[in-house]
C-alpha positions as a Markdown table, in Angstrom:
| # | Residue | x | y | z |
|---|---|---|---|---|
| 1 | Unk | 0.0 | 0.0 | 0.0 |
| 2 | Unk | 1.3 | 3.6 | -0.9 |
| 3 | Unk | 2.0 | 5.1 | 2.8 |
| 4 | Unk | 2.7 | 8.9 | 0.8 |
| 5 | Unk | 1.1 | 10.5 | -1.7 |
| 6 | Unk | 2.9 | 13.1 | -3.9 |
| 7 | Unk | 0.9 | 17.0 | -3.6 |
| 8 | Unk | -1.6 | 14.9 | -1.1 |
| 9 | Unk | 0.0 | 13.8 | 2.3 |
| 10 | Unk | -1.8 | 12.9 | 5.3 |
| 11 | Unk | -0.2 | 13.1 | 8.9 |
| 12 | Unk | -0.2 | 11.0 | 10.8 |
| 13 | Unk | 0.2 | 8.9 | 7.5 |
| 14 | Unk | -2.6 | 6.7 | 5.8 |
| 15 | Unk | -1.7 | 3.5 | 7.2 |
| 16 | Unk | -1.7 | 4.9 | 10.7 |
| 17 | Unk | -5.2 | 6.2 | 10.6 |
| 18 | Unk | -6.3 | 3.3 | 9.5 |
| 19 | Unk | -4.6 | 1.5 | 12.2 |
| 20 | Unk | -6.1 | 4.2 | 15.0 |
| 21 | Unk | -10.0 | 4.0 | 13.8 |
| 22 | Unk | -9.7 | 0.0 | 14.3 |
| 23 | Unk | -7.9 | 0.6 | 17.9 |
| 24 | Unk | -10.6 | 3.6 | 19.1 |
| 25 | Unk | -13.3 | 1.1 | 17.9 |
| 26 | Unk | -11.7 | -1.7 | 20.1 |
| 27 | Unk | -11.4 | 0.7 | 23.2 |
| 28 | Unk | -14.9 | 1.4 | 22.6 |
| 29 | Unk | -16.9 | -1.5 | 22.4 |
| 30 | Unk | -14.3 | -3.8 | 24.7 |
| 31 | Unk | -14.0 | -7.0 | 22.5 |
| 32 | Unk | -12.3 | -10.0 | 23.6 |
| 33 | Unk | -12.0 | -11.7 | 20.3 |
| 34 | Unk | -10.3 | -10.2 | 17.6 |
| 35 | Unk | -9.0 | -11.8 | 13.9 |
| 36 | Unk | -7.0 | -9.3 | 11.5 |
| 37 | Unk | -8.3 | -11.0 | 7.9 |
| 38 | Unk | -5.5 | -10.5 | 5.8 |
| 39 | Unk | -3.1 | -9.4 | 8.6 |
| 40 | Unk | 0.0 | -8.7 | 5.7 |
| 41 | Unk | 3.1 | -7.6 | 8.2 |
| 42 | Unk | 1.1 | -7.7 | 11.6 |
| 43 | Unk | 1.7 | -4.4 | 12.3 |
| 44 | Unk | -2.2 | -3.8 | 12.9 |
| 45 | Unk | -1.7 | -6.8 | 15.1 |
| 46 | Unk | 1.3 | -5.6 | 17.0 |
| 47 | Unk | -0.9 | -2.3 | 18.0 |
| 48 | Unk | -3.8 | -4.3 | 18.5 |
| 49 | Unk | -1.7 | -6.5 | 21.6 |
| 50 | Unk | -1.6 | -3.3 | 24.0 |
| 51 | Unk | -5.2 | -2.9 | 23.8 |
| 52 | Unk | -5.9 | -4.4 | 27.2 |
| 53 | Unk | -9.3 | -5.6 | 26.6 |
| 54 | Unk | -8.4 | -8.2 | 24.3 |
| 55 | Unk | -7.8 | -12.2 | 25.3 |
| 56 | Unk | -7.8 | -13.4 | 21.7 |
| 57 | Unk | -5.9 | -12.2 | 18.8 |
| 58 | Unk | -5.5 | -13.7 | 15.3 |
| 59 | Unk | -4.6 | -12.9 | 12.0 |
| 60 | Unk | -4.9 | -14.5 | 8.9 |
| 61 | Unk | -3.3 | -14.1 | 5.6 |
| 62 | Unk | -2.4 | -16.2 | 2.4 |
| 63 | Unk | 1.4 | -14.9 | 2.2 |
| 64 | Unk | 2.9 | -16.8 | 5.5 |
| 65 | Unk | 6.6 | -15.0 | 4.2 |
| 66 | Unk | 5.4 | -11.8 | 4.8 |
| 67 | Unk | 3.7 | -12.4 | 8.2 |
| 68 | Unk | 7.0 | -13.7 | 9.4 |
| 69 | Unk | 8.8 | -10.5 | 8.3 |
| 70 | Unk | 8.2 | -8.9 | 12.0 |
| 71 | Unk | 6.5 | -11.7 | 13.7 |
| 72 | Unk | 9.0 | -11.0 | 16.3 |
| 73 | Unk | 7.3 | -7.8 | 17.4 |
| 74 | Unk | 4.2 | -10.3 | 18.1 |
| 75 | Unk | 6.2 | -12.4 | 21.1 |
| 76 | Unk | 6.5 | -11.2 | 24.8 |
| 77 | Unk | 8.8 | -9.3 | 25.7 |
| 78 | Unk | 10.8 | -9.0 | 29.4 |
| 79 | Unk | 9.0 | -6.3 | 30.2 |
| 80 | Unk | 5.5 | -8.8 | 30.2 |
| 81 | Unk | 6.9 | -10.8 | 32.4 |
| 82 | Unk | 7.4 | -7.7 | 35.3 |
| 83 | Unk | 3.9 | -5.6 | 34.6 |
| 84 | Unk | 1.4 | -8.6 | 33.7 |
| 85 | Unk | -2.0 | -8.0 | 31.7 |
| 86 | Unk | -5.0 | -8.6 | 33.9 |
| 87 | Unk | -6.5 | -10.6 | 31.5 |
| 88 | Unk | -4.4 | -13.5 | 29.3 |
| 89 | Unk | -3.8 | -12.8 | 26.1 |
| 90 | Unk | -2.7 | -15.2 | 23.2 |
| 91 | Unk | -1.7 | -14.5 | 20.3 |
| 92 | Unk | -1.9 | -16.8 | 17.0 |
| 93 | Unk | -1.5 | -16.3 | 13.1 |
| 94 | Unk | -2.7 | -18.3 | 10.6 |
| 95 | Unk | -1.9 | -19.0 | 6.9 |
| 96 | Unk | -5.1 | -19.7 | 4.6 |
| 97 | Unk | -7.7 | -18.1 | 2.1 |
| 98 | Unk | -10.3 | -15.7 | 2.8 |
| 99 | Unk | -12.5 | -18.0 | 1.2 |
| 100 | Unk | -12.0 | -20.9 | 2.6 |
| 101 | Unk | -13.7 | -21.7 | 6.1 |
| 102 | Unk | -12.2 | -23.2 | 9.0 |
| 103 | Unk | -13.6 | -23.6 | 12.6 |
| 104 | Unk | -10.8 | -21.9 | 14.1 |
| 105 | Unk | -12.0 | -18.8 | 12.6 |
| 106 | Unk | -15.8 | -19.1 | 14.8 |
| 107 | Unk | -17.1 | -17.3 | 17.8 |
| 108 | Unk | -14.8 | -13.7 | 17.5 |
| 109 | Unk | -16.5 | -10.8 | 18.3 |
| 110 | Unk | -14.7 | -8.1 | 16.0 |
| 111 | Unk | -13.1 | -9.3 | 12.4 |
| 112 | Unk | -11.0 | -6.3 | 10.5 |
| 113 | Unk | -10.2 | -6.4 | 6.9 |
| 114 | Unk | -8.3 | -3.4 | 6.4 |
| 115 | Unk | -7.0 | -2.7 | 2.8 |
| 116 | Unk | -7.9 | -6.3 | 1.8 |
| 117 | Unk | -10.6 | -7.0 | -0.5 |
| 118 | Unk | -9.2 | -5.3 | -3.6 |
| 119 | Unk | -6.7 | -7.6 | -3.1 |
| 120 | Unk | -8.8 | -10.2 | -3.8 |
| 121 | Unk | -9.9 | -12.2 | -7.4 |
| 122 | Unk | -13.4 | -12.1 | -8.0 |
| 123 | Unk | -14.1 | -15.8 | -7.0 |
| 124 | Unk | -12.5 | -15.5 | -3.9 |
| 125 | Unk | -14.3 | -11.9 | -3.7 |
| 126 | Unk | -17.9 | -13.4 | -4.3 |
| 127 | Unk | -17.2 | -16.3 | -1.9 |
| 128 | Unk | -16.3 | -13.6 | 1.0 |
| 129 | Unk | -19.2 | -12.4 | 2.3 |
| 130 | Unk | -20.5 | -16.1 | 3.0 |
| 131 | Unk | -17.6 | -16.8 | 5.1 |
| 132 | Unk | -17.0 | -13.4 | 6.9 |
| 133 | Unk | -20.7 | -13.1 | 7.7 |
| 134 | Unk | -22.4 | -15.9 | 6.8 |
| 135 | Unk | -20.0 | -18.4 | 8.9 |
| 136 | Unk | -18.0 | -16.9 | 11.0 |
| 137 | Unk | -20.8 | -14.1 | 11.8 |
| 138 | Unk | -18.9 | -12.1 | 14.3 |
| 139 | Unk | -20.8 | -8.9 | 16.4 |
| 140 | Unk | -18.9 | -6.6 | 14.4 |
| 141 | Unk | -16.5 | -6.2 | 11.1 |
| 142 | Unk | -14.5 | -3.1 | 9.8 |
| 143 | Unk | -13.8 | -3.5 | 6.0 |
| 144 | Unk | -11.8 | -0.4 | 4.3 |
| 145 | Unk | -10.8 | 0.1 | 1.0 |
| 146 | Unk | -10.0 | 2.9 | -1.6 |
| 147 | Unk | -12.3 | 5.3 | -2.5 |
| 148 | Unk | -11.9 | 5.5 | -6.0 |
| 149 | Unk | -13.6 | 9.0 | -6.0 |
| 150 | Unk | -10.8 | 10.6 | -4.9 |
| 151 | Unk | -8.4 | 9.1 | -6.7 |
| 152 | Unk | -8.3 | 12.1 | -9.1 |
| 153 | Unk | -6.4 | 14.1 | -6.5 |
| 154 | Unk | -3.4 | 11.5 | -6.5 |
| 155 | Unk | -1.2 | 13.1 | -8.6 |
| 156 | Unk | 0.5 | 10.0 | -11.4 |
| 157 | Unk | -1.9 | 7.6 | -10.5 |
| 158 | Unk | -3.1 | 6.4 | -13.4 |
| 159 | Unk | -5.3 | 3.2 | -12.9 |
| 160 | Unk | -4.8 | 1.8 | -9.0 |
| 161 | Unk | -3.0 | 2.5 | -6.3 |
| 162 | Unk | -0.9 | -0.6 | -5.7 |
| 163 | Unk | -0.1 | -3.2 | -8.9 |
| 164 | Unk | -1.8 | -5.9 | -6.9 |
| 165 | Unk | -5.1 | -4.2 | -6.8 |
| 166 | Unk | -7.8 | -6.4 | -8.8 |
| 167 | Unk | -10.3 | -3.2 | -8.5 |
| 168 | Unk | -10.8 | 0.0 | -6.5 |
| 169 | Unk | -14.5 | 0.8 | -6.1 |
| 170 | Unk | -16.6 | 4.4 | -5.8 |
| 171 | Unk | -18.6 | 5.2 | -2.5 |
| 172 | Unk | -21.7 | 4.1 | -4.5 |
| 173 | Unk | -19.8 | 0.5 | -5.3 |
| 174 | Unk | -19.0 | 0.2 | -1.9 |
| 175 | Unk | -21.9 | 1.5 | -0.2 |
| 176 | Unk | -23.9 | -0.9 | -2.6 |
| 177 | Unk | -22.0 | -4.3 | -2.1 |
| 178 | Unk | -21.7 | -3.6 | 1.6 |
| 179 | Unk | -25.1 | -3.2 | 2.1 |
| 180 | Unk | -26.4 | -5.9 | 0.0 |
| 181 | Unk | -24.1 | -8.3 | 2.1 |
| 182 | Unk | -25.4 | -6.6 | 5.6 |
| 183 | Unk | -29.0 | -7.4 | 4.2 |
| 184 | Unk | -27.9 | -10.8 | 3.4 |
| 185 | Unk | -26.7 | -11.9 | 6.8 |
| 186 | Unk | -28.4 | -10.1 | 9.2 |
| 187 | Unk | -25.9 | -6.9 | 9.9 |
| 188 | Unk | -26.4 | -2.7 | 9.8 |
| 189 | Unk | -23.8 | -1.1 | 8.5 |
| 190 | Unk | -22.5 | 2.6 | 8.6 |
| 191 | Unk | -20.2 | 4.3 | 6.2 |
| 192 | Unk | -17.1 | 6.8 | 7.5 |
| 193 | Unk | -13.6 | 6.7 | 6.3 |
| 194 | Unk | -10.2 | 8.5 | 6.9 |
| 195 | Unk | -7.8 | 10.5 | 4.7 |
| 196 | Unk | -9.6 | 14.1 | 4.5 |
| 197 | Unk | -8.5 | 15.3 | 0.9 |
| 198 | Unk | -7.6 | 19.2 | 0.5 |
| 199 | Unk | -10.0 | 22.1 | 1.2 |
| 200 | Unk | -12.2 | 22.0 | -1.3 |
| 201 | Unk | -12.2 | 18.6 | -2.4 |
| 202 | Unk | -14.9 | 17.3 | 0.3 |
| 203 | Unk | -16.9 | 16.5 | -1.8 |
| 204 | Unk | -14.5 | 13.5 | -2.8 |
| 205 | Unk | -15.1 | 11.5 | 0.3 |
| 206 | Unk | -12.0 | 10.2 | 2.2 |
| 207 | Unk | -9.1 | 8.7 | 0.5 |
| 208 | Unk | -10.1 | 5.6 | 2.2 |
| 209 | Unk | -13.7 | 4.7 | 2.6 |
| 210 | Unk | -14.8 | 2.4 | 5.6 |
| 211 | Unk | -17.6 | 0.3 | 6.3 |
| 212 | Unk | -18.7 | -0.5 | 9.9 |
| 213 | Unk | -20.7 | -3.3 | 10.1 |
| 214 | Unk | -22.8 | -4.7 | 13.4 |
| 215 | Unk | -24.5 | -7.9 | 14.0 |
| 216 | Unk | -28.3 | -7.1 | 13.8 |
| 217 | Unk | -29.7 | -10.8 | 14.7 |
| 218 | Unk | -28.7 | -13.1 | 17.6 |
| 219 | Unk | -28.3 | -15.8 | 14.6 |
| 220 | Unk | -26.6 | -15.3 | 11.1 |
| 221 | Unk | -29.0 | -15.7 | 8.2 |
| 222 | Unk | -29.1 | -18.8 | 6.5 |
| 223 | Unk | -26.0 | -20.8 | 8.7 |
| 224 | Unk | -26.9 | -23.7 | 9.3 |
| 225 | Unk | -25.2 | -24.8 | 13.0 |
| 226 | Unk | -24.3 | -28.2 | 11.8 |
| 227 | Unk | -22.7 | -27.1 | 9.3 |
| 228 | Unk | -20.6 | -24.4 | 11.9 |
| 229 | Unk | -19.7 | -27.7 | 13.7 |
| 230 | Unk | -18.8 | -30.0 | 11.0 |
| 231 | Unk | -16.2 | -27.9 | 9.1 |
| 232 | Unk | -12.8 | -28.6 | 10.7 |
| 233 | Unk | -9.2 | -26.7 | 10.2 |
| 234 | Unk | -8.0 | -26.2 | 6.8 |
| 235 | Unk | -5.7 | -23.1 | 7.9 |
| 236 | Unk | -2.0 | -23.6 | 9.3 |
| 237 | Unk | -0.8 | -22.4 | 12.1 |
| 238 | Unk | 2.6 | -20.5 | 11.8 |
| 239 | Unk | 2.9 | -18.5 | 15.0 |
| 240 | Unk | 1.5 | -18.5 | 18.4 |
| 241 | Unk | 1.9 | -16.7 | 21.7 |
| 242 | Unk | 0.5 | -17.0 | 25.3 |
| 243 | Unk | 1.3 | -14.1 | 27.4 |
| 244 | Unk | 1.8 | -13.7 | 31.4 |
| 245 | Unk | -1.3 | -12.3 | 32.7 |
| 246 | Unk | -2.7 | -12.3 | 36.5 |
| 247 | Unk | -5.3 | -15.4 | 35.0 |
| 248 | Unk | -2.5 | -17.7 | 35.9 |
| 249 | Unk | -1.5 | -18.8 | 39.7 |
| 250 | Unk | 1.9 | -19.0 | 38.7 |
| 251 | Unk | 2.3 | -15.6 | 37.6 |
| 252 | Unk | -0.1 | -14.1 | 40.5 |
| 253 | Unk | 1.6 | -15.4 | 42.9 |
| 254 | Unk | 4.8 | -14.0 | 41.9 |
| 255 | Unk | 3.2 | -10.8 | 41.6 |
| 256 | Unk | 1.6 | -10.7 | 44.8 |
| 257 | Unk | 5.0 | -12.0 | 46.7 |
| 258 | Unk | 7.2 | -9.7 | 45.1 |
| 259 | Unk | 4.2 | -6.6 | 46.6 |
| 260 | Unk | 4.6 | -8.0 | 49.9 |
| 261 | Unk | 8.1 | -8.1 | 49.9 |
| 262 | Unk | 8.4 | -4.6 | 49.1 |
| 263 | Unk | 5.4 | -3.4 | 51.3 |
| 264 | Unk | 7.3 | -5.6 | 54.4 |
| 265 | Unk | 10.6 | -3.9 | 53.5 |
| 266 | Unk | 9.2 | -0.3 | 53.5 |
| 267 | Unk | 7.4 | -1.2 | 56.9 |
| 268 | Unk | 10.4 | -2.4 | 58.4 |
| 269 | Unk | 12.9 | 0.6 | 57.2 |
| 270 | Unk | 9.6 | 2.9 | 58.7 |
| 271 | Unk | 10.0 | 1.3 | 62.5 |
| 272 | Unk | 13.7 | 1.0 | 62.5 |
| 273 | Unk | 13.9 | 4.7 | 61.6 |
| 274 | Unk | 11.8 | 5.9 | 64.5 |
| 275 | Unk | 12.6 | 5.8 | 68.2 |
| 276 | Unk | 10.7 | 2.9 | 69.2 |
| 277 | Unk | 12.4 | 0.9 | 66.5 |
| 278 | Unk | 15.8 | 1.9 | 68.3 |
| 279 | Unk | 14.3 | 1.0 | 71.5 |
| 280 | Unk | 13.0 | -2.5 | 69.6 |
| 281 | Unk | 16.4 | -3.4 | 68.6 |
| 282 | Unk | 17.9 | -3.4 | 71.8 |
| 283 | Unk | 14.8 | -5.5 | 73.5 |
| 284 | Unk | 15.5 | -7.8 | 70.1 |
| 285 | Unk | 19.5 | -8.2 | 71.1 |
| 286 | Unk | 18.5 | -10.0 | 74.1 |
| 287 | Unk | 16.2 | -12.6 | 72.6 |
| 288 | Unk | 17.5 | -16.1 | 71.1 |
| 289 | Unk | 17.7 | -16.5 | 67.2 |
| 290 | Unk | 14.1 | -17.6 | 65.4 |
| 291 | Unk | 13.4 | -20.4 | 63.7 |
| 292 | Unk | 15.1 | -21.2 | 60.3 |
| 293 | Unk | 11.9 | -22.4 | 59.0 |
| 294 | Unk | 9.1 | -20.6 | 57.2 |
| 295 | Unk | 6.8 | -20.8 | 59.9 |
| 296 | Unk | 7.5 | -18.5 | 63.2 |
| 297 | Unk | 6.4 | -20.0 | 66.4 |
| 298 | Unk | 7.8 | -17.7 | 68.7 |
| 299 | Unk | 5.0 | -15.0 | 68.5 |
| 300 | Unk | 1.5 | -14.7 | 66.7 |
| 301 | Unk | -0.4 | -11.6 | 65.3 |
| 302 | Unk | -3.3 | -12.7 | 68.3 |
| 303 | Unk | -0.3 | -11.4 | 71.0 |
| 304 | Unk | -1.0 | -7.7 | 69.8 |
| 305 | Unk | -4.3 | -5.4 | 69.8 |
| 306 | Unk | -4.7 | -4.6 | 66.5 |
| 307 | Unk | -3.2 | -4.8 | 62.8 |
| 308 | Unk | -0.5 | -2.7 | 62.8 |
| 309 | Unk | 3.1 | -4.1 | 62.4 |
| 310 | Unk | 5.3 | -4.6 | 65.7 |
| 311 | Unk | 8.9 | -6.0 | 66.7 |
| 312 | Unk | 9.2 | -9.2 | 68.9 |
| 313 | Unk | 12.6 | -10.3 | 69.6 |
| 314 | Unk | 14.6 | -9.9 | 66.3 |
| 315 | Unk | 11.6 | -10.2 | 64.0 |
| 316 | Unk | 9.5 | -7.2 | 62.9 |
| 317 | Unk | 5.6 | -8.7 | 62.2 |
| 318 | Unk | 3.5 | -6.9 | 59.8 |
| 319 | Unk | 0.0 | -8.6 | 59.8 |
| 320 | Unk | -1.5 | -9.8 | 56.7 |
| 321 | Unk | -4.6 | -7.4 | 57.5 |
| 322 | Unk | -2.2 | -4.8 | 57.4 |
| 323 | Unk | -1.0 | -5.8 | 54.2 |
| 324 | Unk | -3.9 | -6.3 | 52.5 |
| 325 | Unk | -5.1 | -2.6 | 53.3 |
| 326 | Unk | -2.7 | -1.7 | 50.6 |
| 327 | Unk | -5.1 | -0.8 | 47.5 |
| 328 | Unk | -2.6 | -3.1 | 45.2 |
| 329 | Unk | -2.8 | -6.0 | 46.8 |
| 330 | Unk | -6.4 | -6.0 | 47.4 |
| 331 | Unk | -6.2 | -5.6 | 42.9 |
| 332 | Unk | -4.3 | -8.3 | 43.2 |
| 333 | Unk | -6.3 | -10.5 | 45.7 |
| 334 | Unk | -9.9 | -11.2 | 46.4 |
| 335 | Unk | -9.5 | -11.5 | 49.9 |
| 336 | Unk | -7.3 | -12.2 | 53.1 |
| 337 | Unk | -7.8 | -15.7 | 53.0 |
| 338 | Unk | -6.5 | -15.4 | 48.9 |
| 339 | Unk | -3.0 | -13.1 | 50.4 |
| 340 | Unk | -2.8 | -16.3 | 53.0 |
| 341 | Unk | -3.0 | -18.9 | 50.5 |
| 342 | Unk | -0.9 | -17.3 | 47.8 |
| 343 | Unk | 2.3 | -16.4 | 49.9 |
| 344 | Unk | 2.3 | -20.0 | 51.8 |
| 345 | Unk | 5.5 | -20.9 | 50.8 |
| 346 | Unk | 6.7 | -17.9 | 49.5 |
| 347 | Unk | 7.7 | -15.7 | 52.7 |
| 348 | Unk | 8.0 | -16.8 | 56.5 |
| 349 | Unk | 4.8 | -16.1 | 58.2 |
| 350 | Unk | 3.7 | -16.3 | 61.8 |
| 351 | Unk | 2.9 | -19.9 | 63.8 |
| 352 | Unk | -0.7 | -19.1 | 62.9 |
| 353 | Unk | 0.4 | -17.8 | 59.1 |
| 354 | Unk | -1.5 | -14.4 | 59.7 |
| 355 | Unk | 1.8 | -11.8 | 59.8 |
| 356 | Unk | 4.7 | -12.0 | 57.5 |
| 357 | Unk | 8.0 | -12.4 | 59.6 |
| 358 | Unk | 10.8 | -10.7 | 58.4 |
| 359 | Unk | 14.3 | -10.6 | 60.7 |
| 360 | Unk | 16.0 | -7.5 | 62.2 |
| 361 | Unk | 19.6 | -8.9 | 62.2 |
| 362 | Unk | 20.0 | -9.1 | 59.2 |
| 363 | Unk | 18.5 | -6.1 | 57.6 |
| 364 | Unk | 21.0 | -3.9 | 59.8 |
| 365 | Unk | 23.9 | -6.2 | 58.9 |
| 366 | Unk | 23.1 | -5.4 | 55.1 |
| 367 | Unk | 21.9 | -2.1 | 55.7 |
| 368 | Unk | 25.6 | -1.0 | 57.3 |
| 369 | Unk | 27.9 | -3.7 | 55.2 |
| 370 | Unk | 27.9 | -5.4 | 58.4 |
């Protein structure tokens, strides 16, 4: 696709507002299921992972080389691994034909075609709107292609925009295939587009023309649910990607562990500073060492009046209640019991596992390069 245009330019560039109406569309209407139908480079897909909503991204195209060009950008990255998603998220690609239909492709709630269909011959063409909407019959799709209205402002162009280009259609060819199909299986659609020509020239329409298309029936017209079910997976998979997200246990409970640890830590630097600290760390000097176990069974949270964090003998206790007051941790967790069960294991608690138990000894040792 031709990103600038000679006399014409667009900022931020074509491509890009293309890009940004599918993502203010997805932060909109919150889908979880998302496939990019003729997904070229991925780089729709690659904006598409930070949109925070979204468990389930695909993409689909008939050129597996040029997927792969940046598939890279698709994989998690460190960074993932530290500030997790809330939700999972996994990414897959697929090679295969627009008109061919595969099970894998069922039950998304947003498909984009973006720049795609004049790609396409006119048998594969006439056998699209069956499978985008007939079988697959997602809550929404975004199509956009050229408008061929304002191609008389593209200085040189002489027949299409890019040699690959089987056709480029007016608004009215548009407008009328789009909402033939829309009749056909049940959908509205609404026309917009982006790519404002030069003063003057509005009334060319937008360099590219959009159609917006939203599930009007519960059931697509004329699919026949057997037939949904029978169909099996004629697409290939080339690429695939699970990322960390708060879903899993394992993940969670690193998360929460590592919030403790640096809540506990803050706590203890907050007594040892003040004067009953000082006072604390003597008392703690004349008291045996604690257990080397996770479990303390020298002293329990039930010894003190209330939920605030307290010294006994070398060990500084701050209660899980305590904890859990902390407005990320109760993001994290559903409840105390959940803090409990998730750091067994992970930190020393108290006899009766409702404190974390964190030694005195050797937080001054490290503190002074003792």
């Amino acid at each position: 696709e031709i990103k600038d245009m000679e006399a014409v330019s667009f900022t931020p560039p074509l491509y890009k507002q293309r890009y940004n109406f599918v993502a203010d569309v997805v932060n909109t209407y919150q889908p979880k299921k998302v496939v990019d139908m003729g997904c070229a480079d991925c780089t729709l897909l690659w904006k598409l992972k930070f949109c925070n909503c979204i468990e389930v991204l695909a993409g689909l195209d008939i050129d597996a080389d040029t997927m792969k060009e940046k598939i890279h950008r698709l994989s998690p990255l460190p960074c993932d691994y530290v500030w997790l998603r809330k939700q999972p998220l996994t990414i897959t690609l697929y090679q295969g034909s627009v008109a061919e239909k595969d099970a894998s492709m069922l039950d998304f709630d947003l498909v984009t075609c973006i720049e795609l269909i004049e790609h396409l011959e006119l048998p594969v063409l006439e056998k699209f709107p069956e499978v985008v909407f007939g079988y697959m019959a997602p809550t929404m799709v975004i199509i956009s292609t050229p408008n061929a209205d304002f191609n008389p402002l593209l200085p040189g162009l002489t027949r299409f925009r890019h040699p690959d280009h089987k056709f480029e259609w007016s608004r009215a060819e548009f407008q009328k295939w789009a909402q033939d199909a829309a009749c056909q299986y049940g959908y509205t659609v609404e026309f917009t587009g982006v790519g404002n020509g030069p003063p003057g020239t509005e009334n060319k329409g937008f360099c590219t023309q959009i159609g917006v298309f939203i599930r009007s029936s519960h059931k697509n017209g004329g699919m026949v649910t057997t037939e949904r079910d029978e169909l099996g997976h004629s697409y290939k998979i080339v690429f695939q990607a699970v990322y960390p997200s708060l879903q899993d246990k394992k993940y969670l409970q690193i998360a929460v562990t590592n919030e403790v640890i640096y809540r506990v830590e803050a706590i203890k630097r907050s007594l040892l500073s003040s004067d009953d600290a000082e006072e604390g760390d003597k008392t703690a000097s004349k008291h045996g060492q604690p257990s080397d176990g996770h479990v303390e069974a020298s002293c329990t949270v039930s010894e003190e009046s209330s939920a605030e964090p307290y010294i006994h003998g070398n060990s500084i206790y701050v209660p899980l209640a305590k904890l859990f007051s902390f407005s990320n941790l109760q993001k994290l967790c559903g409840s105390l019991d959940e803090l409990q069960q998730l750091l067994s294991g992970k930190v020393t608690l108290s006899s009766d596992s409702s404190a974390v138990v964190s030694r005195i000894r050797n937080y001054v040792s490290e503190s002074f390069n003792l």
